[in-house]
N, C-alpha and C positions, 0 to 999 in steps of 0.2 A: 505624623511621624512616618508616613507611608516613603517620603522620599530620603528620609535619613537613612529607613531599612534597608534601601536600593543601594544605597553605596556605606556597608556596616562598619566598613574600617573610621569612617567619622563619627561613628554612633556613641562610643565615648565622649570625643570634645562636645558633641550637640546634647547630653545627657547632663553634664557638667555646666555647659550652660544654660539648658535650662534649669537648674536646680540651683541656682547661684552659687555653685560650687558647692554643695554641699553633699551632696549623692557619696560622697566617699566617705565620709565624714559618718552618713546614715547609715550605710551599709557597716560600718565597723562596731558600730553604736547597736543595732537591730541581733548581730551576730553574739555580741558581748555579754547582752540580757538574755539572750532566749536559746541559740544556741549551743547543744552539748553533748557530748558521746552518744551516738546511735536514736539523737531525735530524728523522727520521718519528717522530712519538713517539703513540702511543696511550694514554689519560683515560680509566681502567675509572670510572662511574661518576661521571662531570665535575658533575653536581648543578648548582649554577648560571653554573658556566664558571671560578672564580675562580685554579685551577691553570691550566687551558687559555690562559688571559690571562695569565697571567703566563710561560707557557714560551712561549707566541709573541711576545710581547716581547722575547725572545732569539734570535729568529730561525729557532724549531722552528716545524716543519708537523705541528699538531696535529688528531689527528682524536679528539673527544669523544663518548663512549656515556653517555647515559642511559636511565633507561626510563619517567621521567614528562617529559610532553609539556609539564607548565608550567614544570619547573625548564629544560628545553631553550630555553620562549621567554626567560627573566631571562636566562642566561647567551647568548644571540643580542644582545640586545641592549648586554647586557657587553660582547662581542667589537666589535658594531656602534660601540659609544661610544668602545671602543679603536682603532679604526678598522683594525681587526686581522681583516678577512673573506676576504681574500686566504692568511694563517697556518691559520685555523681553520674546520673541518667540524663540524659537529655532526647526530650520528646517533641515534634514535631506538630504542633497543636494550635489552635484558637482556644482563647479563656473562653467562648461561648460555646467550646464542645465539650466542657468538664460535664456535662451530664451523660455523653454518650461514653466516654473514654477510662473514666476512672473510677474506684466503686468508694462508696460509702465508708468512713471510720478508717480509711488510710493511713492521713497523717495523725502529727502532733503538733505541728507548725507550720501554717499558709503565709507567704510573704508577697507581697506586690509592692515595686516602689515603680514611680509614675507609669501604671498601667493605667488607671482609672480614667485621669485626665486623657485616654486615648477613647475611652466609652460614652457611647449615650445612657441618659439616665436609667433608661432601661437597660441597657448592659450592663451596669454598675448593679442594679437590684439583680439582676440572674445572677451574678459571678458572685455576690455577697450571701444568698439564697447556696449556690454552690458551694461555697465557701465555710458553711454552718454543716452543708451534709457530708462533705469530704472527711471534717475535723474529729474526731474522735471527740465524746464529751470531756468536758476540763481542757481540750485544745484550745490553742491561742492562734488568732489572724493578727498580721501587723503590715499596714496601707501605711506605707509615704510617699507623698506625693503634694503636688500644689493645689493650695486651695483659695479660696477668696478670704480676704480678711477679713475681721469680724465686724471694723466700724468704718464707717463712710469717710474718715481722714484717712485711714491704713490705708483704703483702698486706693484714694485718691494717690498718698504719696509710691504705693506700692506701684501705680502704672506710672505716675513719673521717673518710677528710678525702674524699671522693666521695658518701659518703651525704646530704649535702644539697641536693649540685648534683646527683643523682637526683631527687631532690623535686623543683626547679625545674625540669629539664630534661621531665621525664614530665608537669607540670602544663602546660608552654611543647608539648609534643610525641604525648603521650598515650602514648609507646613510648620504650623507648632501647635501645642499644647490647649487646650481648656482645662482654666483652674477647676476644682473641685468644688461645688455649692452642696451645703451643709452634711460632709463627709461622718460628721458623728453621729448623727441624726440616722444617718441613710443605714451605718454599722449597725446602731441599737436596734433599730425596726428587722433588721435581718436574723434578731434571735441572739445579738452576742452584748454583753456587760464590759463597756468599757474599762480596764484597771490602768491605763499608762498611757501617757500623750507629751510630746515635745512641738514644739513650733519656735521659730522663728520670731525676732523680735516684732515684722511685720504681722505674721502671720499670715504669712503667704505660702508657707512651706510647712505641712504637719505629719510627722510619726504619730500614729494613732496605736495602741494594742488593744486588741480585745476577748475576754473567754468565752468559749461555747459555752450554753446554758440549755 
């Protein structure tokens, strides 16, 4: 994703498609369940705001991390045109400096939508690890993002019908995505009890929620 950040004014279309268009669809969905007047909610990875804006439209105090400085100015401005600057912060950060930067029992509500697919498996266990001590207990984290499909035909027909919007999306970006391998699994072990999960008919694309415990 390093070359989409480089030029952020595309970082929409290239988010779009890598989500097969569903990215809008998630975020209105993620917004609709969870959030609500004056929840703290924390945007691992808010890219140009477009989650951020829409959970502050519901009356969360959202505070947004990214770690490129130009997808930080589009999504200011976002926020600015929503006139939503009182709802939303926006902080200049890597998901692997949440241990140095923010303190314990913060939030209420952690969102990441395709951050993880940007992590190695190690960075996926720190920022989920991070993610348990941020949350206030009875807090919820909700990961969407792409994942591998559960059975060797999904998968199969999943890169049949992916491999062309690879081609465009790598020509539009120079880079793309790593599905997620076994994103439930990797949540439970981090200390949180699954209660809500949506996917895709492939199952290539999962909203996962989880509570702190």
């Amino acid at each position: 994703m390093k070359a989409l950040e480089s030029a952020p004014r595309r970082y929409d279309l290239g988010i779009r498609l890598l989500s097969f268009g569903h990215i809008d669809k998630v975020h209105r969905r993620i917004a609709e369940k969870f959030a609500a007047e004056g929840v703290r909610v924390l945007d691992i990875g808010c890219g140009t705001g477009s989650l951020a804006v829409v959970l502050a439209r519901r009356g969360a105090r959202v505070t947004g991390i990214d770690v490129s400085p130009q997808m930080l100015d589009i999504a200011r401005r976002k926020v600015e045109q929503a006139g939503l600057e009182q709802g939303v912060t926006l902080l200049q950060m890597s998901a692997i400096d949440l241990d140095e930067r923010l303190e314990a029992d913060s939030f209420d509500l952690i969102t990441g939508t395709l951050i993880f697919s940007e992590l190695s498996d190690d960075e996926q266990h720190f920022v989920l690890r991070q993610c348990h001590r941020l949350l206030v207990d009875g807090g919820r984290l909700v990961i969407a993002d792409e994942t591998v499909p559960p059975s060797w035909p999904k998968r199969l027909l999943h890169l049949l019908v992916r491999l062309p919007l690879l081609v465009v999306t790598y020509i539009l970006t120079q880079t793309t995505t790593h599905a997620v391998r076994d994103l439930e699994s990797k949540i439970a072990a981090a200390g949180f009890e699954i209660d809500w999960r949506e996917a895709t008919l492939l199952g290539d694309f999962q909203t996962v929620a989880a509570l702190r415990r």
